[in-house]
Structures are given as structure tokens and as C-alpha cells.
C-alpha positions, 0 to 999 in steps of 0.5 A: 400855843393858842387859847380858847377864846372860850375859857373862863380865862377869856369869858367877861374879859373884854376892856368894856368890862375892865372899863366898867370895873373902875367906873365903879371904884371910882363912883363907891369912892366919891359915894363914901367921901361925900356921905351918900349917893345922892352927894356922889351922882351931882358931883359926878354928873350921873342920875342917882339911879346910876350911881345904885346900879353901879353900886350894886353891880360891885357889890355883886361882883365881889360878892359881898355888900359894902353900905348899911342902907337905911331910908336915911342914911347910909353906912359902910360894913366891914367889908365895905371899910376894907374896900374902901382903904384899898382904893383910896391905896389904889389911887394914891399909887394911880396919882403917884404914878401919873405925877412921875409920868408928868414930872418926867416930861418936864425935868430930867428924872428917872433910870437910864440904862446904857451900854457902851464899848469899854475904852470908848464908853470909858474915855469919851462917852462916860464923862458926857453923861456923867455931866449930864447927872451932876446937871440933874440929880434927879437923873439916876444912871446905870453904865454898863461897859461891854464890847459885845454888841448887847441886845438892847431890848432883851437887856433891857438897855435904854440906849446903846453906843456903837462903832461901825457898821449897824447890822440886823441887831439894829432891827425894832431900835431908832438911831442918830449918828453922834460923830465919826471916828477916824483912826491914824498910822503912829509911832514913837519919835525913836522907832521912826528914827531907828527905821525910818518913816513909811511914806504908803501903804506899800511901805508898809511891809517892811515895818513891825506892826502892832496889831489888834486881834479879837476873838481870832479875828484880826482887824486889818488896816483900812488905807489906799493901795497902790491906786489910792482905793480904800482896802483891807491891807493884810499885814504881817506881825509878831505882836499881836494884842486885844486891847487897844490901850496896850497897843497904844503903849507898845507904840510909846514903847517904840515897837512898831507902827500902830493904827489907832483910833484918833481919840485914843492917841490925841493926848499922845501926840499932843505931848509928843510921845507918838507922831502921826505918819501917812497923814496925807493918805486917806483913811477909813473911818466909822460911824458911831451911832446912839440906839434906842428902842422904837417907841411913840413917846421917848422920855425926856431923859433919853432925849436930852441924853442923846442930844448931850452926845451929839452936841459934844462927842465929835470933839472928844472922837 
């Protein structure tokens, strides 16, 4: 729906007028402090002659009479007092304001809102901006952790973790590549001494497997077939989960071969509780990518956000 560009709504409305608007603010403010016009046109640099019209062209828009003029002196009326209190108000806030603004290009302050995937927000993501706010305590944080690709500017997120592919949800957002996730073929040392240690892809069929399944959706394995290119391999199982936590702990629990991405099993491998199998088959991997709104100006809060993440996530995926 249009408006009339002839409606009061519209009529005197241009920024010249609103320009004009504050000029005067600011030339009754600088008349009241320094006692007279006269005083308030030298510290300006203006003729006294516009310093009145100025005045008046206030005074008429709001309808009401500021100063008791005299041939020698000059005073605020009630109304004029009033005026006066709610720009000095006006001003301060305007000065708070533009102090915040600077103070947030030269030391990290201010809210960051930042939406992230559960297991991986929580396990790798998380630590590195929480780091990041014992460094700064002026830095104020709001983490939310869903696995649904949120709108960020909808949402009003500042910034946005996301694994894979960036689809059209991607459109008006800048992005920075922050590391890559690669995933690995596990099991428990007793499940692959029970069964056996799957040399490929083909051998894959005749082993349980642990798979994860969201939203009816199955995410198949991503390894080389019998020539060696990378494809969706369609995997038969019983067990089927939609949390990659648990199905890191069906593995430990020696029910099968899972796929999982190496940032989870790490500390599982390390202590033995899993074995990497198929590690000379190459693997798919992903991309994980920092999202934040297109603007001329990023605040220094979002940079340094990002360029912690860059800087440490690779050793942590």
C-alpha cells in the first residue's frame, strides 16, 4: 500500500526541515547558556540577525513564546524553561549515545546474539566466545543453541554458526570460512574383535550400523564406492538415532560402526574407547561457516568475535 505524497503525513517532511528542526534546538540552547543572543551568534559563528529568526522560526513552530524579551535583557517563560530542560535531556542522551558508539569501536562492549548448533555450539563454539567474554567484561553475550537454520536477520541474530552447504538463507549475510569438519568410520575395540574390521565401503553391508536420522531424514555416509568417488552410501540399520551424542555412546557400547564427526569422538579415541577404522578411505567433509548481516560498518565485538573462531576453532573440529 502507497501513500499520498500529499498528505499532511508527507507535507514539510523533507530532511532539510528536520535539518532545520535541530539547528534551532541547538542555537536556543547555546542563546539560553550563554545569556543572550548576541553571546549565543559569536559562539556560533552566526549573525545575530540569524540567531532571531531562528528563534522565531521555534517559537512558531511550537506554537508558544520561549524568552521575555526586553531591550536589555532577555529571559525564559515557563514554557521556554520546560524546553529547555527537554533539550539539555535530549542532548545528553544524543552525547551518551555517540560515546557508546565510539567506545564500541575501540574496546569490545556491547550485545552479541549468536545462534549455533546444539552439540557443536556447545562442545567447540561456545568455550571460544565465552573466552572471549572473561577478556572483555564489557562484552555481554546471548547464545542460543538450536539445529534449525534460524533466519538471522529476522531473528535478529548478530552472527550465525553453520555446518554444510550455504543455501539461499544465506542471501543479505556476509560469511568467513572458520574451519573444516571431517567425520570418521569408529567402533569400540569389542565390537571390531567380535566382528571384524571393515576394510571398504563394500564391506560395509555386513556390519551393524549406527545411524543418524533427523526429521525422517537420514543422513547417509559419505565415502568412496568401488572406484573410489566420494558417494551417498545407502546403509541398511536397526538403530537408528537423532542425536549425535548417543550414538557416539551405542558405539562405546559396542553396537556397531558409526560415522561421527571427528570433533566429537576425539576424546573417545584418545582413551581408547573407539578406534578409527577405514582411515586410508577418503572421506566427505564440511564446511563450517560464520554468518552475519551485510552492513558498511561491523562493530568491533563481531570482528573480534569471528576472528577468535577463526583463530581456534580448526583445533577444536
Amino acid at each position: 500500500m502507497s501513500e499520498d505524497s500529499n498528505s499532511p503525513m508527507f507535507r514539510g517532511a523533507s530532511m532539510p526541515g528536520i535539518q532545520e528542526r535541530f539547528d534551532g534546538v541547538t542555537v536556543f540552547v547555546e542563546a539560553v547558556r550563554l545569556g543572550s543572543f548576541a553571546r549565543a551568534a559569536e559562539h556560533l559563528g552566526l549573525t545575530r540577525s540569524a540567531v532571531g529568526k531562528s528563534m522565531a522560526r521555534l517559537e512558531a513552530r511550537l506554537g508558544t513564546r520561549l524568552f521575555h524579551r526586553t531591550t536589555r535583557a532577555q529571559s525564559l517563560t515557563d514554557d521556554g524553561q520546560i524546553y529547555y530542560e527537554h533539550c539539555l535531556r535530549a542532548q545528553a542522551e544524543l552525547q551518551a549515545a555517540e560515546a557508546q558508539m565510539a567506545s564500541g569501536r575501540h574496546e569490545v562492549a556491547g550485545r552479541l546474539r549468536v545462534s549455533m548448533p546444539v552439540l557443536f555450539g556447545r562442545r567447540c563454539v561456545a568455550p571460544i566466545l565465552l573466552e572471549l567474554a572473561r577478556q572483555h567484561p564489557s562484552l555481554e553475550l546471548s547464545l542460543s543453541f538450536s539445529d534449525r537454520p534460524v533466519d538471522v536477520l529476522a531473528e535478529g541474530f548478530d552472527l550465525a554458526i553453520r555446518c554444510g552447504v550455504l543455501g539461499a538463507e544465506s542471501e543479505g549475510l556476509r560469511a568467513r570460512k572458520l574451519a573444516v569438519l571431517r567425520k570418521k568410520v569408529c567402533a569400540a575395540p569389542a565390537y571390531l574383535a567380535a566382528h571384524g574390521e571393515p576394510r571398504g565401503s563394500a564391506e560395509l553391508a555386513a556390519h551393524s550400523i549406527l545411524i543418524y536420522r533427523r526429521a525422517d531424514r537420514i543422513n547417509t555416509w559419505q565415502l568412496p564406492d568401488a572406484s573410489g568417488r566420494i558417494t551417498d552410501l545407502p546403509l541398511a540399520s536397526r538403530l537408528q538415532l537423532d542425536d549425535l551424542e548417543a550414538i557416539a555412546d551405542a558405539a562405546v557400547a559396542g553396537l556397531g560402526l558409526a560415522w561421527l564427526p571427528e570433533w566429537l569422538v576425539r576424546e573417545r579415541l584418545r582413551s581408547g574407547a573407539l578406534v578409527s577404522v577405514m582411515d586410508d578411505q577418503p572421506g566427505a567433509s564440511m564446511d563450517c561457516h560464520a554468518l552475519w548481516p551485510a552492513a558498511s560498518h561491523v562493530p568491533l565485538r563481531l570482528r573480534l568475535a569471528v576472528d577468535a573462531l577463526v583463530a581456534r576453532l580448526p583445533a577444536l573440529a
